[in-house]
PyMOL commands that place a pseudoatom at each C-alpha (Angstrom):
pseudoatom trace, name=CA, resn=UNK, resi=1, chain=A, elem=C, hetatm=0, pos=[90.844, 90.908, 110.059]
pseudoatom trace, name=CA, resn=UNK, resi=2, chain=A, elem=C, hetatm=0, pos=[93.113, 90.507, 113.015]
pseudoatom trace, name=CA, resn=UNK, resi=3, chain=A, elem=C, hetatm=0, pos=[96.156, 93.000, 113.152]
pseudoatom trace, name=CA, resn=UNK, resi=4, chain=A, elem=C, hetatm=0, pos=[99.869, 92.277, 114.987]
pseudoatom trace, name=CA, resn=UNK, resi=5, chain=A, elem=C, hetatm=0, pos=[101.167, 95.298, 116.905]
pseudoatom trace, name=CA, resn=UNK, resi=6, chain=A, elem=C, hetatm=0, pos=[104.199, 95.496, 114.932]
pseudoatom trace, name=CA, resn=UNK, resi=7, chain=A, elem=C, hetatm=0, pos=[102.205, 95.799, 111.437]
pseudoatom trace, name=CA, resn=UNK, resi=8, chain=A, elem=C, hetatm=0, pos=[99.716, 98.299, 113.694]
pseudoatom trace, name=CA, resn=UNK, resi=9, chain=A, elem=C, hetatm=0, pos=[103.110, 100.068, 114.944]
pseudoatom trace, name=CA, resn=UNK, resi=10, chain=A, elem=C, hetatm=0, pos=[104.164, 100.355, 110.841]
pseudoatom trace, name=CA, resn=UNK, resi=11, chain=A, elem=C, hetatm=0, pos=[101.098, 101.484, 109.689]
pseudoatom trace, name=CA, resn=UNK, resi=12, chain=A, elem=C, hetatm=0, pos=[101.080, 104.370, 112.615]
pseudoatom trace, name=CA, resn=UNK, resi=13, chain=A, elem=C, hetatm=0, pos=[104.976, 105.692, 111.430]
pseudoatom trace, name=CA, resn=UNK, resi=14, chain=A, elem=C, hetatm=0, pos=[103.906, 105.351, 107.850]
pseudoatom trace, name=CA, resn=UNK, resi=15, chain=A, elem=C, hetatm=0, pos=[100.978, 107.211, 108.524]
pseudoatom trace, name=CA, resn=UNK, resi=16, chain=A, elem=C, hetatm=0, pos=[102.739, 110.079, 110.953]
pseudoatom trace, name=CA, resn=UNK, resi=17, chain=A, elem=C, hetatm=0, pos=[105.354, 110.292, 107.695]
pseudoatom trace, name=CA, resn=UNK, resi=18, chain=A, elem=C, hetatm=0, pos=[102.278, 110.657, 105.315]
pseudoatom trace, name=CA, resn=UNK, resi=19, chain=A, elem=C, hetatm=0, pos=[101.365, 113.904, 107.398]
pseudoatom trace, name=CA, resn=UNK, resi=20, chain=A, elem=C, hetatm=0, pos=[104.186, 114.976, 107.625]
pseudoatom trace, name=CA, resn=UNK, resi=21, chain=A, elem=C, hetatm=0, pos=[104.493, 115.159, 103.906]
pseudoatom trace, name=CA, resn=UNK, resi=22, chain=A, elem=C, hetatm=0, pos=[107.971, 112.728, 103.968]
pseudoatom trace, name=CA, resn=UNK, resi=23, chain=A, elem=C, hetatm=0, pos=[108.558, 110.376, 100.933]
pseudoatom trace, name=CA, resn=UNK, resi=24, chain=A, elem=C, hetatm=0, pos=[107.845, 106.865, 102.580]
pseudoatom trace, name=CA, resn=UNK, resi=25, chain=A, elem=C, hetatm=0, pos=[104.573, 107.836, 104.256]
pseudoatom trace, name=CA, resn=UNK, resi=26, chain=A, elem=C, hetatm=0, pos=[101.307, 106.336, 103.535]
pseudoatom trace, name=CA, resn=UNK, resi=27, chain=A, elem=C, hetatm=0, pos=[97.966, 107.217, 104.913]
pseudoatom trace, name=CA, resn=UNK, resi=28, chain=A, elem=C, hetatm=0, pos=[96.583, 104.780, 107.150]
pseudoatom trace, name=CA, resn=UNK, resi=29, chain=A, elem=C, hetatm=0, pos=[93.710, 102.475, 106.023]
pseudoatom trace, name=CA, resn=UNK, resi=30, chain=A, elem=C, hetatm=0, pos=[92.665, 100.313, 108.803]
pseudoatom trace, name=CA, resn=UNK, resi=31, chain=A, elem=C, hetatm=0, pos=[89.506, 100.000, 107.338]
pseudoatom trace, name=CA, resn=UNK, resi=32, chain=A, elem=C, hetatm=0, pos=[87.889, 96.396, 108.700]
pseudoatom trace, name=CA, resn=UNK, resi=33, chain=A, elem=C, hetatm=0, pos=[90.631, 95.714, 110.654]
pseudoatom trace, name=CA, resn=UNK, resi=34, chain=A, elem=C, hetatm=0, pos=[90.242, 93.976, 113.976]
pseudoatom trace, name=CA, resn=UNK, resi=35, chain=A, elem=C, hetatm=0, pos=[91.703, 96.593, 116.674]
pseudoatom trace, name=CA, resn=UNK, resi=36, chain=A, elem=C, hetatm=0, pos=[89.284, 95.376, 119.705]
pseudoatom trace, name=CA, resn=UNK, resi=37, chain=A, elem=C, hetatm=0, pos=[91.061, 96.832, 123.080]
pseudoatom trace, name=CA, resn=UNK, resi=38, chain=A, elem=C, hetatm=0, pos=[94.061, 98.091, 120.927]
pseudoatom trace, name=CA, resn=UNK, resi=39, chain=A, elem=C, hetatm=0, pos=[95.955, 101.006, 122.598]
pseudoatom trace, name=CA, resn=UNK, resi=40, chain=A, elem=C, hetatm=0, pos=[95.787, 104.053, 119.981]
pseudoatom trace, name=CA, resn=UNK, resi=41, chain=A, elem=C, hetatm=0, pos=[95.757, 106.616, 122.831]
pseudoatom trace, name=CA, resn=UNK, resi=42, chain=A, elem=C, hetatm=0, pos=[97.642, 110.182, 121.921]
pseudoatom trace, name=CA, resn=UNK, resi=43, chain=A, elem=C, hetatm=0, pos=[98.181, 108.755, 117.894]
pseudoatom trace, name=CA, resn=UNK, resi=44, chain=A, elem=C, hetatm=0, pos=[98.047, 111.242, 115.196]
pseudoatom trace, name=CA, resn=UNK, resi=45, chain=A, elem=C, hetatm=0, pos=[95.068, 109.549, 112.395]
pseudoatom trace, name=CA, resn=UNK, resi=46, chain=A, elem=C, hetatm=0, pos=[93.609, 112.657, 111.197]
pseudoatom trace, name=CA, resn=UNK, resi=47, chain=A, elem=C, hetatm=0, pos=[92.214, 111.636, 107.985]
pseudoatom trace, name=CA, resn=UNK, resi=48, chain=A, elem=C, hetatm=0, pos=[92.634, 107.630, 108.565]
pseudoatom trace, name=CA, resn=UNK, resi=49, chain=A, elem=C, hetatm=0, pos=[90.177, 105.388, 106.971]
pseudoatom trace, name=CA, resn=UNK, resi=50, chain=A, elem=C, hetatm=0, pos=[88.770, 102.887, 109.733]
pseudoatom trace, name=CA, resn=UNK, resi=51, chain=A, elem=C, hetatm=0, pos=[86.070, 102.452, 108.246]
pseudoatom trace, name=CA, resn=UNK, resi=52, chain=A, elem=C, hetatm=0, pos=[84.231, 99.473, 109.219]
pseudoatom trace, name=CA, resn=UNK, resi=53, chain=A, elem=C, hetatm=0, pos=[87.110, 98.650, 112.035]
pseudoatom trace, name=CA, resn=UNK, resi=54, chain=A, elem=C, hetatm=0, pos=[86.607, 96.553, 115.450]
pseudoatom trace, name=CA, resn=UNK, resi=55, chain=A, elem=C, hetatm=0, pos=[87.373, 99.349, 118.112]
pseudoatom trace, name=CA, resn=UNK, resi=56, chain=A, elem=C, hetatm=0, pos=[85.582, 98.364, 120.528]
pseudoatom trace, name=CA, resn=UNK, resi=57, chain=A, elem=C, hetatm=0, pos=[87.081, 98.704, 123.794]
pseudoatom trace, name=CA, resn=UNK, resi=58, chain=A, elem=C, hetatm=0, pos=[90.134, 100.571, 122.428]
pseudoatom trace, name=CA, resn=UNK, resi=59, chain=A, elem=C, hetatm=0, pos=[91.721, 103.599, 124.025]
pseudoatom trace, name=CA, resn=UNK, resi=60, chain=A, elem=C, hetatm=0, pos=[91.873, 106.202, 121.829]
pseudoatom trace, name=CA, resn=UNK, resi=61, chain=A, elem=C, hetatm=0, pos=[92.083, 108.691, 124.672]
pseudoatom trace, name=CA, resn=UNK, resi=62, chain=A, elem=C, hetatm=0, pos=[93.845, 112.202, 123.013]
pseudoatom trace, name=CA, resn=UNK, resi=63, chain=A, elem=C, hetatm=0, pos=[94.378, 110.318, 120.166]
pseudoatom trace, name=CA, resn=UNK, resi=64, chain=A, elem=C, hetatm=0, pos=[93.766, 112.749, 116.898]
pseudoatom trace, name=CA, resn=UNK, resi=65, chain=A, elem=C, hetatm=0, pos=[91.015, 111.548, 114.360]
pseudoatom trace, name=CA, resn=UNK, resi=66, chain=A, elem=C, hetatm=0, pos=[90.874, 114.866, 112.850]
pseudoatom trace, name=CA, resn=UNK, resi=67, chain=A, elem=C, hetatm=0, pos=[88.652, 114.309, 109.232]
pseudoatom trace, name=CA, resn=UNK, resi=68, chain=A, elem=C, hetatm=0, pos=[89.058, 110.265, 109.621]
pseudoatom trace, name=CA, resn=UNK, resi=69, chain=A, elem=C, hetatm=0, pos=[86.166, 108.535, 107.914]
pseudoatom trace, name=CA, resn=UNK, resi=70, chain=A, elem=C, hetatm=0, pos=[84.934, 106.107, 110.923]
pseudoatom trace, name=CA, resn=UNK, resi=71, chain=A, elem=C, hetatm=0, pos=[81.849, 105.308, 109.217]
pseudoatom trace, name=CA, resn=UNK, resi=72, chain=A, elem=C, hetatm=0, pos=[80.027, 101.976, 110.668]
pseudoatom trace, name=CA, resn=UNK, resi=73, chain=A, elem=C, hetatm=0, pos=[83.336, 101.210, 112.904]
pseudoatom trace, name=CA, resn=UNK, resi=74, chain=A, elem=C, hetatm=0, pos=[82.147, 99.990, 116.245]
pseudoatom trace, name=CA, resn=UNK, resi=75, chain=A, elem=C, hetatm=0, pos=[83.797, 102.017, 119.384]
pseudoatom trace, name=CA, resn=UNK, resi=76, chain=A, elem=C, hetatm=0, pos=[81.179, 100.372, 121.827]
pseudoatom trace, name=CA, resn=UNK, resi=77, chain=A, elem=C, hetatm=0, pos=[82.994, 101.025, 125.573]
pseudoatom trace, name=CA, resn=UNK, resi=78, chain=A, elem=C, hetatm=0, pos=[85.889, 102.697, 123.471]
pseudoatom trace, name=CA, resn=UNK, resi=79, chain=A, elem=C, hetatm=0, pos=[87.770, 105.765, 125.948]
pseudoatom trace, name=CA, resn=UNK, resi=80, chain=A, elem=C, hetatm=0, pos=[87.551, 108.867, 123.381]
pseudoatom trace, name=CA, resn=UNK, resi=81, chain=A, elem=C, hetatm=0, pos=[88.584, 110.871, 126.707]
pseudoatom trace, name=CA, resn=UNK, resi=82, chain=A, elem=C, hetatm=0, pos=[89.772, 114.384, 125.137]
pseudoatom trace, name=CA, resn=UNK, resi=83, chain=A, elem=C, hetatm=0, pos=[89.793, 112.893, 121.525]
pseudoatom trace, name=CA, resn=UNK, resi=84, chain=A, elem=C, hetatm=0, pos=[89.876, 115.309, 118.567]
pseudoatom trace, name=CA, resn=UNK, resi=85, chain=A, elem=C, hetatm=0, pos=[86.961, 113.835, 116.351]
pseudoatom trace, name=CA, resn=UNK, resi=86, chain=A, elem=C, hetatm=0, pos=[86.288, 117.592, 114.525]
pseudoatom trace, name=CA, resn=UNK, resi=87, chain=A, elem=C, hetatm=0, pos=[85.205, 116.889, 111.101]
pseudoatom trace, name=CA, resn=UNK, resi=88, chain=A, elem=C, hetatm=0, pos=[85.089, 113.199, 111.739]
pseudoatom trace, name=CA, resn=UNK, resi=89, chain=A, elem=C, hetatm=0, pos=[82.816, 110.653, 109.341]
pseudoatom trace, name=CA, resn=UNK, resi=90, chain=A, elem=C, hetatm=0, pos=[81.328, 108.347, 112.413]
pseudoatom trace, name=CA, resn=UNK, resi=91, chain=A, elem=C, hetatm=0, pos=[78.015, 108.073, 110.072]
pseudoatom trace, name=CA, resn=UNK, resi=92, chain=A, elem=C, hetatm=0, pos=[76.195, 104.922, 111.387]
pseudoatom trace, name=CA, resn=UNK, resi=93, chain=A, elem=C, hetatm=0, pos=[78.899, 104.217, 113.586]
pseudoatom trace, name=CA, resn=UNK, resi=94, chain=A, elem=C, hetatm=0, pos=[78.452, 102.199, 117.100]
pseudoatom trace, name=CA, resn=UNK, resi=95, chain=A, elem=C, hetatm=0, pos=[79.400, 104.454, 120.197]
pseudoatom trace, name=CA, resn=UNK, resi=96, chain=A, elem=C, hetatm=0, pos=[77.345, 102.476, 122.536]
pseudoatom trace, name=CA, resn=UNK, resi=97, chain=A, elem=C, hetatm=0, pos=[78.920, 102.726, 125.805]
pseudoatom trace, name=CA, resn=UNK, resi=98, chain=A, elem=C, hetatm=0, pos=[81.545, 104.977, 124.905]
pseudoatom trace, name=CA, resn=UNK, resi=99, chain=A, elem=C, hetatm=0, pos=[83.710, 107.749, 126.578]
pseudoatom trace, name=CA, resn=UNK, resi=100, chain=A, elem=C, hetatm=0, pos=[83.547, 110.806, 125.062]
pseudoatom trace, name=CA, resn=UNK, resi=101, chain=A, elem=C, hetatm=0, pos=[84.056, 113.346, 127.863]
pseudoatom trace, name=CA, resn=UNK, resi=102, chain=A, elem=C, hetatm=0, pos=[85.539, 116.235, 127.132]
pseudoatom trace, name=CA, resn=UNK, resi=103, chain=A, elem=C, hetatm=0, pos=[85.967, 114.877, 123.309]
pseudoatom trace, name=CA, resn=UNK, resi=104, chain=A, elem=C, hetatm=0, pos=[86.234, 117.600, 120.378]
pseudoatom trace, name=CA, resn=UNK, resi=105, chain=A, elem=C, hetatm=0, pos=[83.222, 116.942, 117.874]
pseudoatom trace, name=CA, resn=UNK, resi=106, chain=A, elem=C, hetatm=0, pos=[82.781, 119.908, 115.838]
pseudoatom trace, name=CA, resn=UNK, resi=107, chain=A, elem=C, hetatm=0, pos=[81.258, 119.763, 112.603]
pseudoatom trace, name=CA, resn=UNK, resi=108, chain=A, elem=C, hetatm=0, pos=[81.339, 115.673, 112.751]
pseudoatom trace, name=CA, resn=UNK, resi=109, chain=A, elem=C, hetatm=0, pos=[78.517, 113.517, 111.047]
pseudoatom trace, name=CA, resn=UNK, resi=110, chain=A, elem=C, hetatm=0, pos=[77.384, 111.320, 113.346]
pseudoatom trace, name=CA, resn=UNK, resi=111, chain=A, elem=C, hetatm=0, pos=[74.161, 110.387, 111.361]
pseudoatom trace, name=CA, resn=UNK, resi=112, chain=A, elem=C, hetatm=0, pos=[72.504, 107.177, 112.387]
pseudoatom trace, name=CA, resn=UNK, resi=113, chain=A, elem=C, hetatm=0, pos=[75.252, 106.934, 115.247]
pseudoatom trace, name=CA, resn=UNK, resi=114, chain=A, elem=C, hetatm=0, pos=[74.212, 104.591, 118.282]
pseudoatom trace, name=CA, resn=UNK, resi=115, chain=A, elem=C, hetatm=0, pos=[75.578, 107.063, 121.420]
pseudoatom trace, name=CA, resn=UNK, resi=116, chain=A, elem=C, hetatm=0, pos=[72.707, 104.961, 123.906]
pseudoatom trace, name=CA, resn=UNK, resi=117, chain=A, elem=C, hetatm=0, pos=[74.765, 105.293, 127.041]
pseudoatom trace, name=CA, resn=UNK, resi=118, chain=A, elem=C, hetatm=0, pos=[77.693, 106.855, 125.948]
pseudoatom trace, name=CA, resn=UNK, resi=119, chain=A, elem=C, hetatm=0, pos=[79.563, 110.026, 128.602]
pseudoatom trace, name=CA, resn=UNK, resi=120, chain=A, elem=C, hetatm=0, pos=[79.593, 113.201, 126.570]
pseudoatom trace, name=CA, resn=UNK, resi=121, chain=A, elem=C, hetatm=0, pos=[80.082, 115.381, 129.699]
pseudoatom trace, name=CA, resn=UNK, resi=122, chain=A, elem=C, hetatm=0, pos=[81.827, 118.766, 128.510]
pseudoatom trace, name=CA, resn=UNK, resi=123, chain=A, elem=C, hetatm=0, pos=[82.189, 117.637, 124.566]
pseudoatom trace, name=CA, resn=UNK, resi=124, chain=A, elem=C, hetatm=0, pos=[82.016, 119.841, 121.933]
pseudoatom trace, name=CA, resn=UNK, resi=125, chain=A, elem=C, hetatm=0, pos=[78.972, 118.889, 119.999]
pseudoatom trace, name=CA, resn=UNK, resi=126, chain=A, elem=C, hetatm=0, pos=[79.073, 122.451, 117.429]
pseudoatom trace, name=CA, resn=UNK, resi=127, chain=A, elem=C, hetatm=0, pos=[78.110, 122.456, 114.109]
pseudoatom trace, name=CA, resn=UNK, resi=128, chain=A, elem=C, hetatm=0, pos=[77.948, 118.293, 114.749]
pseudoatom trace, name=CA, resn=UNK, resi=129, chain=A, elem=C, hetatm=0, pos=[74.837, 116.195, 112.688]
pseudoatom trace, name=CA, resn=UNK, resi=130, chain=A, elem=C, hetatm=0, pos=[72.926, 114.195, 114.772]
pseudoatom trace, name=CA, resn=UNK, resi=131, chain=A, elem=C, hetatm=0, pos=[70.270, 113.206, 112.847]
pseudoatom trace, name=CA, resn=UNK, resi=132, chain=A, elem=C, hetatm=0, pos=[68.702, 110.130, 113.468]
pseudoatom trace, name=CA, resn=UNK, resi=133, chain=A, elem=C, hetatm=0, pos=[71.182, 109.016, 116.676]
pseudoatom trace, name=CA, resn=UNK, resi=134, chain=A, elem=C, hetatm=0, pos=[69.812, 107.406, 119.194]
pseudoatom trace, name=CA, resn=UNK, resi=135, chain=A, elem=C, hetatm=0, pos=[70.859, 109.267, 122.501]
pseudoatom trace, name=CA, resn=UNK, resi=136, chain=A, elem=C, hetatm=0, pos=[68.933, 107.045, 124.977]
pseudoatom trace, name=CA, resn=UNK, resi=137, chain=A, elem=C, hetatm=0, pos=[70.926, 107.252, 128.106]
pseudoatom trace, name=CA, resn=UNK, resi=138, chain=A, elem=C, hetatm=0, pos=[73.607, 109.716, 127.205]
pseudoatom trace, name=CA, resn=UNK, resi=139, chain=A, elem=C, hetatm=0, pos=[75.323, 111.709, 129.780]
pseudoatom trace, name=CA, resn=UNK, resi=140, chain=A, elem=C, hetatm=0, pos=[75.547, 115.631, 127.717]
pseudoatom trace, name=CA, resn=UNK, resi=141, chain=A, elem=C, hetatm=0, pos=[76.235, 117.451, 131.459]
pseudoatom trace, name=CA, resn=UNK, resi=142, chain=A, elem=C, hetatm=0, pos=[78.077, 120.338, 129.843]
pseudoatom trace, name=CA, resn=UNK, resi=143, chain=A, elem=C, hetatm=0, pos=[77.959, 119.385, 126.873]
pseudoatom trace, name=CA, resn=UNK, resi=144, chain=A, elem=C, hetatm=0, pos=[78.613, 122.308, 124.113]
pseudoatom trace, name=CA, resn=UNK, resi=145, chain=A, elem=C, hetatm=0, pos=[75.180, 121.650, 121.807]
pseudoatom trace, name=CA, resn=UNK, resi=146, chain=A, elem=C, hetatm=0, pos=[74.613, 121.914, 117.955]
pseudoatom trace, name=CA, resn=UNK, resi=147, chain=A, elem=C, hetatm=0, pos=[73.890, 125.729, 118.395]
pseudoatom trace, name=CA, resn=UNK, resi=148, chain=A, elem=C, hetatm=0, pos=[76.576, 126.629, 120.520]
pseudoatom trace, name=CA, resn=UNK, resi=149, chain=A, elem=C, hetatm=0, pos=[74.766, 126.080, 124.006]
pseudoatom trace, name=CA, resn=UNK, resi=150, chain=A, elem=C, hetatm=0, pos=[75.972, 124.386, 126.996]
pseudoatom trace, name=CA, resn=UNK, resi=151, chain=A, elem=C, hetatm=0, pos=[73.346, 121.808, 128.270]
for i in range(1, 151): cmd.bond("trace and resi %d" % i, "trace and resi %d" % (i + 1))
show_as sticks, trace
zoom trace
């Protein structure tokens, strides 16, 4: 479902509201929605839903996706430069191709995730699930590991 950048711009101020606890705010659910090459970078979505969503291509560079359920969204050749994805649902997500150096990872589920290809150099991986992603190809240079080690 294809999204204008005014209702994208809404959603985002309704959503920074919602965190901020003010009376009009609304968490964002972008869930399925068509946000191929969108520029997100440096927006506050902790705890979002988009689920399911077309990111492909986007720049969510030091955008924050603290706790937002990504599960099954495709961010194939998304930049996730520096992106706070702690606690982040990106179950069965596509990440194929993606730019994660130097993203924030702890304790996210990223079961069944496709990272083939993907630039992890100097991410924080800590307390992350992996199981069952394919990591064909990945770049982990420095990479902070499940137990705390640097690869």
């Amino acid at each position: 479902m294809e999204i204008s950048k005014e209702e994208l711009g809404s959603i985002l101020s309704k959503h920074e509201k919602w965190l901020n606890d003010e009376n009009d705010g609304l968490c964002a659910d972008l869930s399925g929605k068509n946000l191929y090459g969108a520029d997100l970078s440096r927006a506050n979505l902790s705890l979002a839903d988009l689920s399911r969503a077309d990111l492909s291509r986007a720049d969510l560079s030091r955008t924050d996706l603290f706790s937002a359920n990504l599960y099954r969204a495709d961010l194939s050749r998304a930049n996730l430069f520096s992106t706070n994805l702690s606690r982040a649902n990106l179950s069965h997500a596509n990440l194929h191709d993606a730019n994660l150096y130097d993203a924030n990872l702890i304790g996210a589920n990223l079961t069944g995730c496709d990272l083939a290809g993907s630039d992890l150099t100097g991410a924080n991986l800590f307390d992350a699930n992996l199981a069952g992603a394919d990591l064909n190809g990945t770049c982990l240079n420095g990479a902070t590991w499940i137990d705390g080690t640097k690869k």
